[in-house]
Backbone as CSV, one residue per row, in Angstrom:
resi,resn,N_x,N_y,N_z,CA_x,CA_y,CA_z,C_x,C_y,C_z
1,UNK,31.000,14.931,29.941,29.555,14.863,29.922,29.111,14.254,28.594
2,UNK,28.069,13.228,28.728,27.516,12.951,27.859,27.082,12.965,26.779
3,UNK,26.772,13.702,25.687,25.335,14.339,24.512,24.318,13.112,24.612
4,UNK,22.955,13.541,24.192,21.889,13.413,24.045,20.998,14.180,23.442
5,UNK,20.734,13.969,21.734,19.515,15.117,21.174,18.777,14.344,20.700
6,UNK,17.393,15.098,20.189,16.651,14.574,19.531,15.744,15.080,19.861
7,UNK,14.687,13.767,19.137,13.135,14.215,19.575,12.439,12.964,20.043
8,UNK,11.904,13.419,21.159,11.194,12.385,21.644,9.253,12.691,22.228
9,UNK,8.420,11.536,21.332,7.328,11.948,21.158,6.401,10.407,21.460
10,UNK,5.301,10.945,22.691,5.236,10.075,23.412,5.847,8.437,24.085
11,UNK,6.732,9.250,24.596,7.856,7.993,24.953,7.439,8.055,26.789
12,UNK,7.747,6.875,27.299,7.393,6.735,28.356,9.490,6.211,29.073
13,UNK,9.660,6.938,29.911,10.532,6.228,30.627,10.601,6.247,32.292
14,UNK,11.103,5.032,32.555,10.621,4.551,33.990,12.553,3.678,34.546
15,UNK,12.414,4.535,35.545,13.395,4.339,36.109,14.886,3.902,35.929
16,UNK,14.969,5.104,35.159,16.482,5.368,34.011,16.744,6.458,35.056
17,UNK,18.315,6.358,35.200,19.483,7.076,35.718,20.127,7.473,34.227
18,UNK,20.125,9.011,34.259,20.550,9.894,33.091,21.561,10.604,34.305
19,UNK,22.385,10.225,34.292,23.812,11.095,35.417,24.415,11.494,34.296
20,UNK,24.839,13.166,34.604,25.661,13.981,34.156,25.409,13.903,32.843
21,UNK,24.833,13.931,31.820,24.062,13.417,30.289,23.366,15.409,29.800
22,UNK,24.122,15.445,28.647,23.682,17.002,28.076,22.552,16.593,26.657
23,UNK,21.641,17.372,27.787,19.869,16.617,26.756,19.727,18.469,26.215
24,UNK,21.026,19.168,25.672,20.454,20.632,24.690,20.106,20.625,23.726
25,UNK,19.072,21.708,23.835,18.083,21.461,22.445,17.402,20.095,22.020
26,UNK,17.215,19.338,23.401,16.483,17.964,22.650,14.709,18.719,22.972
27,UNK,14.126,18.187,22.384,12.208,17.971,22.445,11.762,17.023,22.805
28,UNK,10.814,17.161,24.032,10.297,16.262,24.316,8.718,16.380,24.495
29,UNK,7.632,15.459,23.983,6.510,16.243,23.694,5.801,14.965,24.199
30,UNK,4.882,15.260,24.770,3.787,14.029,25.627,4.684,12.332,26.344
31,UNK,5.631,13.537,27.400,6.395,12.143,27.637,5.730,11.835,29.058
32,UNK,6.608,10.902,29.667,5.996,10.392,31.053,7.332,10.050,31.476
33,UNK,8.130,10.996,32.593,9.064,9.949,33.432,8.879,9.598,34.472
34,UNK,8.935,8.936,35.162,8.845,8.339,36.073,9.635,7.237,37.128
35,UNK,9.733,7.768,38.239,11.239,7.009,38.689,12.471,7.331,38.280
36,UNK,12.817,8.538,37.319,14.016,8.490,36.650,14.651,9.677,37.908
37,UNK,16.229,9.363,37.393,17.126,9.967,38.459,18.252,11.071,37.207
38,UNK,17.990,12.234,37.399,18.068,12.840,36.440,19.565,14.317,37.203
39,UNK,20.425,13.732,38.334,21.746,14.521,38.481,22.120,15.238,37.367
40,UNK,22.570,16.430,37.971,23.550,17.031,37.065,23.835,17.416,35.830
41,UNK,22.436,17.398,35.091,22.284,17.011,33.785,22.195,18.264,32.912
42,UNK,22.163,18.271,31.713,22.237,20.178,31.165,20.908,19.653,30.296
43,UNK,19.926,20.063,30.729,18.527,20.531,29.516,18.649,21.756,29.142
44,UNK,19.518,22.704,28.980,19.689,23.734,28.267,18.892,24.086,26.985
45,UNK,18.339,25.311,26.326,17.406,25.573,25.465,16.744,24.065,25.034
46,UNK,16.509,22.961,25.869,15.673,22.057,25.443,13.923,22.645,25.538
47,UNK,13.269,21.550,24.922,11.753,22.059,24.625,10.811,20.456,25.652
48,UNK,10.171,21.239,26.856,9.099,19.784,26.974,7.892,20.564,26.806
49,UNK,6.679,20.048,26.435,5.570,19.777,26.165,4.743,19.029,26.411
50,UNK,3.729,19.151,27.700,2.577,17.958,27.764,3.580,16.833,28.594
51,UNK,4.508,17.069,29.132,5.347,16.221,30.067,4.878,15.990,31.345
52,UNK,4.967,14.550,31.977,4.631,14.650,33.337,6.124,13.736,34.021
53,UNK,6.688,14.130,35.331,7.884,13.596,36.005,7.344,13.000,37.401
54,UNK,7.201,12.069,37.370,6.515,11.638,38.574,7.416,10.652,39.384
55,UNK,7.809,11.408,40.505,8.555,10.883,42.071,10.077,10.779,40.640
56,UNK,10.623,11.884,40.271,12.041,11.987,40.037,12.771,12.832,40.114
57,UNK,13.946,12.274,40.327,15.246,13.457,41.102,15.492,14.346,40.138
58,UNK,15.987,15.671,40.237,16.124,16.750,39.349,17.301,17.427,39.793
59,UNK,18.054,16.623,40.699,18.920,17.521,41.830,19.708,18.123,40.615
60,UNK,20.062,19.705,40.994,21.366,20.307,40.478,21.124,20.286,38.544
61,UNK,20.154,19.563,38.146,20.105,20.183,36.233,20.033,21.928,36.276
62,UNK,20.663,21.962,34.586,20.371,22.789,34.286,18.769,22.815,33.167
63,UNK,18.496,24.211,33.273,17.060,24.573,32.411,17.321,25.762,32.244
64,UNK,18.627,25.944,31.937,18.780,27.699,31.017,17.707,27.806,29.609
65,UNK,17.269,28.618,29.604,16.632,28.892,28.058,15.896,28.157,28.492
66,UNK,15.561,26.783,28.793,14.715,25.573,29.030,12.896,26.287,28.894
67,UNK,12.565,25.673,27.391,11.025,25.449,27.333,9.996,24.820,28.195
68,UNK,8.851,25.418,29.081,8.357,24.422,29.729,6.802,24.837,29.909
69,UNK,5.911,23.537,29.119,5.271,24.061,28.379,4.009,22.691,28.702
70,UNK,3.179,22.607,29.768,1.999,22.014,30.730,2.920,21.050,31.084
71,UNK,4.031,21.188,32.070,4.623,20.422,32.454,4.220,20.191,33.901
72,UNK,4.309,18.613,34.821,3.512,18.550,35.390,5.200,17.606,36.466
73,UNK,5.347,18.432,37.561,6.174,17.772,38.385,5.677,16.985,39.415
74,UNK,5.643,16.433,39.906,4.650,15.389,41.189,5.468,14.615,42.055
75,UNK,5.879,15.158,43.230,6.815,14.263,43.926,7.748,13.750,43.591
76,UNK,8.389,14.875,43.144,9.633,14.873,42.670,10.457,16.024,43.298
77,UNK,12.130,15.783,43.173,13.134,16.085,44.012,13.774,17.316,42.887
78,UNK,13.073,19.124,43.326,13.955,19.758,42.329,14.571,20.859,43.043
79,UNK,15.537,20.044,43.459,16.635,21.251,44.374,18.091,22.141,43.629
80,UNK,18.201,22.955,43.586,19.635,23.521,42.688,19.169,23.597,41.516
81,UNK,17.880,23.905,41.242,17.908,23.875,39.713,18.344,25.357,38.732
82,UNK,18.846,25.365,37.951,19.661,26.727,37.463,18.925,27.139,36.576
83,UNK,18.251,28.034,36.481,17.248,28.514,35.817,18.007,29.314,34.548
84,UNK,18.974,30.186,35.127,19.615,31.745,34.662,20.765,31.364,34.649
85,UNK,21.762,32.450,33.724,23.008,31.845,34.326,23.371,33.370,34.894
């Protein structure tokens, strides 16, 4: 699996495939995805904020610990998502 941290602050992304990619402990604060295809992925104790996901796949991530904070899902695909462990 992947890594991916950081911080990301008003960033817009549009139709990015993040397969199998570990986004723990990243921040994400006034983002916009859109179109993105987001499998299998670990957001573990990550932080969103002021986020909107519009028409993207969520199949099977994790969101243990996962911050979620006026987040706005919209026709989007969130099946298997692991809340707990």
């Amino acid at each position: 699996m992947s890594e991916i941290d950081g911080q990301y602050d008003h960033q817009e992304f549009r139709q990015k495939e993040f397969n199998n990619i570990s986004f723990i402990e990243s921040v994400f604060s006034h983002c916009l995805f859109k179109r993105c295809f987001f499998q299998e992925n670990d957001f573990s104790r990550a932080q969103f904020s002021n986020c909107i996901f519009k028409n993207c796949n969520l199949h099977l991530v994790k969101l243990v610990g996962c911050r979620l904070q006026d987040v706005l899902f919209s026709e989007s695909k969130i099946v298997g998502v692991e809340f707990f462990k």
